[in-house]
C-alpha positions in Angstrom: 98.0 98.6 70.7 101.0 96.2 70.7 102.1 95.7 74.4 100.2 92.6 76.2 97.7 93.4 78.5 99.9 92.5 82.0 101.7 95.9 80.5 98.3 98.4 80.6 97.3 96.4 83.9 100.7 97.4 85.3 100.0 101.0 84.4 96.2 101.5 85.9 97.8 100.6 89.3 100.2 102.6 89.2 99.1 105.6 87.3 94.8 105.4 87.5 94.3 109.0 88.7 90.8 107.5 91.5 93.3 105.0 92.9 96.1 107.6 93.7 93.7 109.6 95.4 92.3 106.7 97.2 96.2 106.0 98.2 96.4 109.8 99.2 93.5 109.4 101.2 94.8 106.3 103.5 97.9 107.7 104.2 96.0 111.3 105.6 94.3 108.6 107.7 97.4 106.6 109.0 98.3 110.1 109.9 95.7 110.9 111.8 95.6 108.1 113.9 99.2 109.0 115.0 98.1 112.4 115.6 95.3 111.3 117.5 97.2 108.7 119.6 99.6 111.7 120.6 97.0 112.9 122.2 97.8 109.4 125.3 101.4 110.9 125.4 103.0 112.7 127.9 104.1 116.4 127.1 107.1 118.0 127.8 107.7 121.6 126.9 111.0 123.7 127.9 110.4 126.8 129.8 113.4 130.0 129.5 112.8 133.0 131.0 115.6 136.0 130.8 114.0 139.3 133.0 116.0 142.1 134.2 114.0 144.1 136.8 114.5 147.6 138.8 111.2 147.2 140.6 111.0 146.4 144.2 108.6 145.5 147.1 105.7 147.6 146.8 106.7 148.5 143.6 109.6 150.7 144.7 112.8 151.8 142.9 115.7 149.1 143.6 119.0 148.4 141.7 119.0 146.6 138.7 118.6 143.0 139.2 118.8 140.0 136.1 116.4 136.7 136.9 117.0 133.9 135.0 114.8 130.7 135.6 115.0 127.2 133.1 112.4 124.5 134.1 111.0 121.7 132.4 107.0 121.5 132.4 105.1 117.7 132.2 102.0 116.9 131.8 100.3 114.0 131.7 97.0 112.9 130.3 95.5 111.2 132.9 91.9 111.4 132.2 90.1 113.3 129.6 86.6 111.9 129.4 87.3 109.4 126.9 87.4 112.1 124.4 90.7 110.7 123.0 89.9 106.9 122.8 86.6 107.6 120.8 88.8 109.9 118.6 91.6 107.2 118.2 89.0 104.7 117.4 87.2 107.0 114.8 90.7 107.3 112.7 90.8 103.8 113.0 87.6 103.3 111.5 87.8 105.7 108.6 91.1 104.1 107.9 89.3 100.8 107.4 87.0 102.6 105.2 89.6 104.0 103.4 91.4 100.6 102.6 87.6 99.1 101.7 87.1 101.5 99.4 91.0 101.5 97.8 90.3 97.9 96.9 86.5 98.4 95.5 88.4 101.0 93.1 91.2 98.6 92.4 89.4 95.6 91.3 86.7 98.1 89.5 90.2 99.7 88.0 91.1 96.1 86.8 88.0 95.2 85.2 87.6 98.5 83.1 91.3 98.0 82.4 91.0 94.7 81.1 87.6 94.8 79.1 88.6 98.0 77.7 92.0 96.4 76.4 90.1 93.4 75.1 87.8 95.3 73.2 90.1 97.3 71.6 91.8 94.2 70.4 88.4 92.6 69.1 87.8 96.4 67.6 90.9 96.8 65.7 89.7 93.4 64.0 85.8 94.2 63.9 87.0 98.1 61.5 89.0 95.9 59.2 86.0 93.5 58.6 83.9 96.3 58.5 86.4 97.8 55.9 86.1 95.0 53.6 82.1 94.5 54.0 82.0 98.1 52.8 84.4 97.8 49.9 82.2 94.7 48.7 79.3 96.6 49.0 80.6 99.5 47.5 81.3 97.3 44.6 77.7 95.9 44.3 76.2 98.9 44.2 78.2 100.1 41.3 78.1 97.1 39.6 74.3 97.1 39.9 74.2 100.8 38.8 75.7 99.4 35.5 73.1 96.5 35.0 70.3 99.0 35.5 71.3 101.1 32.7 71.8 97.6 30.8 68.3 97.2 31.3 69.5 93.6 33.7 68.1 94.5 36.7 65.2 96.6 38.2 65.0 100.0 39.9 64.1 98.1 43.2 67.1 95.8 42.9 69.5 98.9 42.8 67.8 100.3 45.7 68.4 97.3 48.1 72.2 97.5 46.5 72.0 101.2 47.9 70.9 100.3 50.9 73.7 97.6 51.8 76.4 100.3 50.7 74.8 102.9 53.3 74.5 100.0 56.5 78.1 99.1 55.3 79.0 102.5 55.5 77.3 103.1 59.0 78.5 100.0 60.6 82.5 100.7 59.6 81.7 104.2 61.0 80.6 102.3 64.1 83.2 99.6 64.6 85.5 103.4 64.4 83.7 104.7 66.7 83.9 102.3 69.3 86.9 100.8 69.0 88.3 105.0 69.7 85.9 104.8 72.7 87.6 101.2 73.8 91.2 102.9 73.4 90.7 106.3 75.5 89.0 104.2 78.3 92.1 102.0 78.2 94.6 105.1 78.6 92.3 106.7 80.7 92.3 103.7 83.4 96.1 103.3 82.3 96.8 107.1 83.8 98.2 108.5 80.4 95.7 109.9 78.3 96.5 113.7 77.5 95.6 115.8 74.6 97.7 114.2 71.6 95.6 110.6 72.2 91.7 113.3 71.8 93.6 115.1 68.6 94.6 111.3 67.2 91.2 110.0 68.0 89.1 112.7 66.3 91.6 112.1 63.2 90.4 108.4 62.9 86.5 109.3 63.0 86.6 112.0 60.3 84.7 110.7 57.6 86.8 108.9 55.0 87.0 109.8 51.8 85.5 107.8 49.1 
């Protein structure tokens, strides 16, 4: 993780999967409260008709006669109950909902975004610590191995060394573990995790070789 953190912020804005969803969803409202307001508008349709017609009065044979009529039909929505109002204001309202919840999701967006990316910084620092507490223990241990069969130290002694190689182990394993689990939440919020970042991440936690 090399780029400063105003870079991954930049990318969860644009690219966090919730908030373009959230942006989908308040543009289908803004929508909808133009296609409910149409609903206040005058409407004008265009009427053609092209006949041709051998039927008389009394339905009786007559020459061949063509009609043609054009007209213009408006109507206007003078009253409907209130029907349209209440439905104008509803589209109102769940656009206000909408924008509510975009900006819940964006400051919740910016807060995974940031801890994630500042844990993953205090991780990458917390595994090589970790590295070197396990080398040193690793070291101890041995070196306490050798004393026993010197006769220098006691059976008990080489034990505890034991056991400070194993929590060294465990906790290197850990500070692995999580600082993996800090960097996929950080592409995740960022919009550009995929399947090369899960094949990278299960590299780093195979067990190293002693």
């Amino acid at each position: 993780i090399v780029e400063p953190i105003e870079v991954w912020v930049e990318l969860a804005l644009k690219n966090n999967a919730l908030l373009k969803s959230k942006r989908d969803y308040i543009a289908f409202t803004i929508e909808n409260i133009s296609e409910q307001k149409g609903g206040l508008l005058p409407k004008v349709d265009l009427i053609l008709s092209d006949q041709v017609s051998d039927v008389g009065f009394d339905n009786l044979q007559s020459p061949k006669r063509k009609t043609n009529y054009i007209g213009i039909d408006v109507s206007i929505p003078i009253f409907s109950g209130g029907g349209t109002s209440a439905r104008i204001r509803e589209a109102y309202a769940q656009k206000y909902i909408a924008q509510e919840e975009m900006e819940g999701t964006r400051r919740a967006v910016l807060k995974n975004t940031r801890e994630a990316y500042l844990n993953a910084k205090a991780g990458l620092k917390r595994i090589k610590a970790a590295e070197l507490g396990k080398k040193s223990a690793t070291r101890a241990y041995e070196a306490m191995k050798k004393s026993f069969s010197y006769g220098t130290v006691t059976a008990i002694d080489v034990l505890e060394g034991l056991d400070k190689q194993t929590k060294a182990i465990s906790d290197y394993q850990m500070s692995r573990y999580n600082f993996a689990s800090y960097y996929l939440t950080l592409k995740k919020e960022g919009g550009t995790i995929n399947q090369d970042d899960l094949v990278e991440v299960s590299s780093w936690l195979q067990a190293p070789s002693e």
